[in-house]
C-alpha positions as CSV (number, residue, x, y, z in Angstrom):
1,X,53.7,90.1,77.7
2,X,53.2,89.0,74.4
3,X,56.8,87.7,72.9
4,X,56.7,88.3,69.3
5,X,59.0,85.7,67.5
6,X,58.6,86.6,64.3
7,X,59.9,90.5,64.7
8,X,62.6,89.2,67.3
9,X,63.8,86.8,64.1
10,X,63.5,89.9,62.1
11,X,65.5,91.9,64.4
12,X,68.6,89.2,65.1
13,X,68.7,88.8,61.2
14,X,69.7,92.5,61.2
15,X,71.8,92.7,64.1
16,X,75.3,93.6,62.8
17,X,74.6,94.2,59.6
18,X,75.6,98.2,59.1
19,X,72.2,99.3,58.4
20,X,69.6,101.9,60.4
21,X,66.7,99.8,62.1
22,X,63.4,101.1,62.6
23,X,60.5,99.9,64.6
24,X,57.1,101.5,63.1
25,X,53.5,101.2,64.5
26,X,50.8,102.6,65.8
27,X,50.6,104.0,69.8
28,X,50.5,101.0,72.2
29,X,51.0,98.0,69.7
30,X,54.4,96.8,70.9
31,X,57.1,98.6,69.7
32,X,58.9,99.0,72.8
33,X,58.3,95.8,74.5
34,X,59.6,94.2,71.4
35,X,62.4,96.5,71.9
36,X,63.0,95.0,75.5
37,X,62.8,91.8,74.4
38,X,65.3,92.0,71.7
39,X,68.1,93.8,74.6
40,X,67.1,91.0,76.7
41,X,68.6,88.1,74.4
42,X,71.5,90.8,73.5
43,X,72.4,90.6,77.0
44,X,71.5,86.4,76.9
45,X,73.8,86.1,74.2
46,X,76.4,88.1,76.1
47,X,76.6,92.1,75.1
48,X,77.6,93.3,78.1
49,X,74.6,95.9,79.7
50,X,77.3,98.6,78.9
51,X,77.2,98.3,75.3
52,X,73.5,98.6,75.2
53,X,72.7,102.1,75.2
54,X,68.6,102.7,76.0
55,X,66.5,106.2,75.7
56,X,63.2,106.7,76.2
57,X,62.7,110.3,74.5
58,X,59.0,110.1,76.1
59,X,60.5,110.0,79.7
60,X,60.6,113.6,81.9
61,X,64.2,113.1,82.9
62,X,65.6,112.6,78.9
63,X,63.7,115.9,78.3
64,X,66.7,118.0,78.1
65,X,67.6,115.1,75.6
66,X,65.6,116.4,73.1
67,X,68.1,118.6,71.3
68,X,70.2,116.8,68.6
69,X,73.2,117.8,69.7
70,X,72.8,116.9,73.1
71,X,71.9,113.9,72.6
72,X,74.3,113.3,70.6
73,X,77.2,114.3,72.5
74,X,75.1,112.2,75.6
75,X,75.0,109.5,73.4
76,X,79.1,109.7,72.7
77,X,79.9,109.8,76.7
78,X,78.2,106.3,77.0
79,X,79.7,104.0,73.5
80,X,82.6,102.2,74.4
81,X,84.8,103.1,71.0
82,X,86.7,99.9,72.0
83,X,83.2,97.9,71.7
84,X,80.1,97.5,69.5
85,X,77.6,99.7,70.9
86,X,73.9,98.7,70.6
87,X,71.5,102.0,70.5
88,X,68.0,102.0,71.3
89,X,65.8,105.4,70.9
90,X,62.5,105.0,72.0
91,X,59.7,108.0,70.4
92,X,63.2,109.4,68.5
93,X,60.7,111.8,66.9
94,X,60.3,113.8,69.4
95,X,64.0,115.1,68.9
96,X,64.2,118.0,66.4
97,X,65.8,116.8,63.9
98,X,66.3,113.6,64.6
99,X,67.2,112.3,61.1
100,X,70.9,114.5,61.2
101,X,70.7,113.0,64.4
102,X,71.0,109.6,63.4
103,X,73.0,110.0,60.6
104,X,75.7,111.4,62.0
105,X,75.5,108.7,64.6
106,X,75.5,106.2,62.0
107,X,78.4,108.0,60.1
108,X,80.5,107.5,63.2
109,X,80.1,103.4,62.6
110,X,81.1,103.1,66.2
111,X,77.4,103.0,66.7
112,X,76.3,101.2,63.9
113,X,73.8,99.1,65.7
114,X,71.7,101.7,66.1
115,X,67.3,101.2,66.4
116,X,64.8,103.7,66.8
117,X,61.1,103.4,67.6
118,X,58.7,106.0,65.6
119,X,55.1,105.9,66.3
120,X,54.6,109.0,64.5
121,X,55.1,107.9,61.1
122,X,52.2,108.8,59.1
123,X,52.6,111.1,55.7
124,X,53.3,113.9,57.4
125,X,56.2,112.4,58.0
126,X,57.2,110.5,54.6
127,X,60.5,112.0,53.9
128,X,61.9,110.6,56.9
129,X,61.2,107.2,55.5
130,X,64.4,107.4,53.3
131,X,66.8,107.9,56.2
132,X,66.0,104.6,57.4
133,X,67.5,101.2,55.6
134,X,65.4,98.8,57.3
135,X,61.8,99.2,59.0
136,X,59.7,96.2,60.7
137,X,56.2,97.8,60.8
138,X,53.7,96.4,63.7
C-alpha cells in the first residue's frame, strides 16, 4: 500500500475546518485507501473509533443504505451529539440524491467533518461540483 503524503497533508490541513471534503478520481486509483489512511492517524491522534463513522455505499449489506433518508437517519443513530463526529462515505453517488443528503448532514454541524469519495464525477455530473467546498482529485 502506497501511503500518499501529500493528500494525507492535504486532508489533516482540512480536518476541522467546517467545510465538505471530497475525494475525486478515477476507479481503482486510491481514493479509499487514502481514506483509510487518513482514519488511521484520526484514531493515532486519538478520535476515539466511535466518532469515526465509515460506509461503504458499494458494499451488499449498506444496500438498503441507499435511500437519503435512511441513511441519514442511520447516520444520526451513530454521531455522538456530545462529540465531533468524523464521516466517511465511500461511492456516496450511488445514493439518490446524495447532495440533499449531505447538506442536510452538514447543516446539522454536529457532523461537520464529513468526506465523501466520488468516482463518478465526470460531466454528467458537474452540478454536483458546487455542493462540495473542497475536492483533492487523484
Amino acid at each position: 500500500m502506497v501511503k500518499r503524503e501529500q493528500y494525507l497533508r492535504q486532508l489533516h490541513s482540512l480536518r476541522d475546518q467546517n467545510v465538505i471534503k471530497v475525494i475525486t478520481g478515477i476507479r481503482r486509483s486510491g481514493k479509499s485507501t487514502l481514506l483509510r489512511q487518513f482514519q488511521r492517524e484520526l484514531r493515532d491522534s486519538g478520535v476515539k473509533k466511535t466518532n469515526i463513522i465509515t460506509l461503504n455505499l458499494e458494499e451488499m449489506e449498506n444496500e438498503s443504505l441507499l435511500e437519503r433518508h435512511v441513511l441519514h437517519d442511520y447516520v444520526m443513530r451513530l454521531a455522538d451529539p456530545k462529540a465531533k463526529n468524523y464521516v466517511f462515505f465511500d461511492e456516496i453517488q450511488n445514493v439518490t440524491e446524495f447532495e440533499r443528503l449531505v447538506d442536510s448532514l452538514y447543516d446539522l454541524r454536529r457532523l461537520s467533518n464529513c468526506y465523501g469519495v466520488i468516482t463518478k464525477f465526470g460531466s454528467a455530473n458537474n452540478q454536483r461540483k458546487s455542493l462540495f467546498s473542497e475536492k483533492i482529485v487523484l
